[in-house]
N, C-alpha and C positions, 0 to 999 in steps of 0.2 A: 344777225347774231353777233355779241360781242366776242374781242378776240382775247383768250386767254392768255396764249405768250405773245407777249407786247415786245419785237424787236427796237432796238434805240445803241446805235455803233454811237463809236466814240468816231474823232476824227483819225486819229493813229488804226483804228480798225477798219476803218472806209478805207484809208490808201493799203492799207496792208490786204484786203481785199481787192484791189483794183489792181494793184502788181501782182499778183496771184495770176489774176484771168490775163495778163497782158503778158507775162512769161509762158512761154514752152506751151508744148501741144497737151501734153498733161492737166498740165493744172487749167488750162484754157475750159479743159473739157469738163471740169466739175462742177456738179449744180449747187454746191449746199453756198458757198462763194457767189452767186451769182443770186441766188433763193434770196440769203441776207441782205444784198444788196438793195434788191427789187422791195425788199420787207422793213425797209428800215422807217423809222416812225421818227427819228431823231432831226431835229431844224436843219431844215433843207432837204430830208430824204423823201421817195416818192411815195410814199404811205399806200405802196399798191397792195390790194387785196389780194389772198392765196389764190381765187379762179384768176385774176390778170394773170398774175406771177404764171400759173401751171401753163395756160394756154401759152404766154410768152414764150417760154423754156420749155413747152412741150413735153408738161412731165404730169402728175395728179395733183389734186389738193391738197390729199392726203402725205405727199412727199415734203409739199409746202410747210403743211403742218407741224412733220417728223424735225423738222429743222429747225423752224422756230423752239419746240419745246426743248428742243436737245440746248437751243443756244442759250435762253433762258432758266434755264433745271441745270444741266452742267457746266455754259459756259461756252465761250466766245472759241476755244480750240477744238473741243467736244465735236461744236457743232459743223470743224468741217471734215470728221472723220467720221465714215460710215457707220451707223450703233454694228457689232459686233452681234454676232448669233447667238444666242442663248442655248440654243438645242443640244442635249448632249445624247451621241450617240449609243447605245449600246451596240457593246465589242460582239464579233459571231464567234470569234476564237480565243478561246484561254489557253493560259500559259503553255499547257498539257497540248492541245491542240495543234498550236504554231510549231511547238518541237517538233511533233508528227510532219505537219507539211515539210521545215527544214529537212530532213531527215529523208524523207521521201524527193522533196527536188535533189538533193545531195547523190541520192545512189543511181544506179545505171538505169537509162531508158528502159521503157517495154521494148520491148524484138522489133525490128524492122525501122523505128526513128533512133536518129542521132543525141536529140536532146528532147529534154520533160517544155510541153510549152503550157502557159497558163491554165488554159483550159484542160488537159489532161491532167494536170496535177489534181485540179480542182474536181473533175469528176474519180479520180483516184482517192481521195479523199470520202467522197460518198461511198464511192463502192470497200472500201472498207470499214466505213461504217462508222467514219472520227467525228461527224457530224454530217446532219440528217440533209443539210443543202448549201453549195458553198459557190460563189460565182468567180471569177476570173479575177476581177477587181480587187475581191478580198487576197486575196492568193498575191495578188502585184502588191498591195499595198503593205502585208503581212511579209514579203521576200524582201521587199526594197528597205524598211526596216532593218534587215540584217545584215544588209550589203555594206 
């Protein structure tokens, strides 16, 4: 099957990729640098195919692929920063809500503990009835928030 993004570095991109991988343990460790390299179609490059490249690098095809299209469609810097998520989460707490939790970690323990810890908040929360189920996590990230 032909290949639809056709990589091709310039030479200023080949060395700026080679010092990449040759500095620090960081940059050592990323593929999309190493992907290009392996992909490069431009005179002298090794015109390796996405299974060489995956098996080389130890990664999928499909990763191979993610990178080409990225370096091709956005671009030579694009391609060596991870695509970003799309997902967007919906919130469990509105505004009305989060006051309530503040408000409730804020006043005095139940009887017999010292301080409200996440989990208590969080089924305190339930059992008044502010929302129908609410986990510890939400509670940390919704407190830290305020801090």
């Amino acid at each position: 099957m032909a290949k639809l993004y056709r990589v091709t570095l310039t030479h200023e991109e080949r060395e700026q990729l080679r010092s990449m991988i040759s500095r620090g343990k960081g940059d050592a460790r990323k593929l999309a640098p190493r992907i290009l390299l392996q992909a490069d179609e431009a005179e002298g490059g090794p015109r390796r195919t996405d299974g060489q490249i995956a098996s080389a690098l130890d990664t999928t095809t499909r990763t191979v692929e993610r990178v080409r299209e990225r370096f091709v469609e956005q671009g030579f810097e694009a391609a060596l920063v991870p695509a970003r998520s799309r997902r967007v989460y919906a919130r469990k707490l509105d505004g009305r809500q989060e006051a309530r939790l503040i408000a409730l970690a804020c006043s005095k323990p139940p009887a017999g503990k010292a301080r409200w810890t996440l989990r208590m908040l969080a089924d305190e929360m339930v059992e008044l009835e502010v929302v129908d189920s609410l986990s510890h996590e939400t509670v940390r990230q919704a407190l830290k928030k305020t801090s």
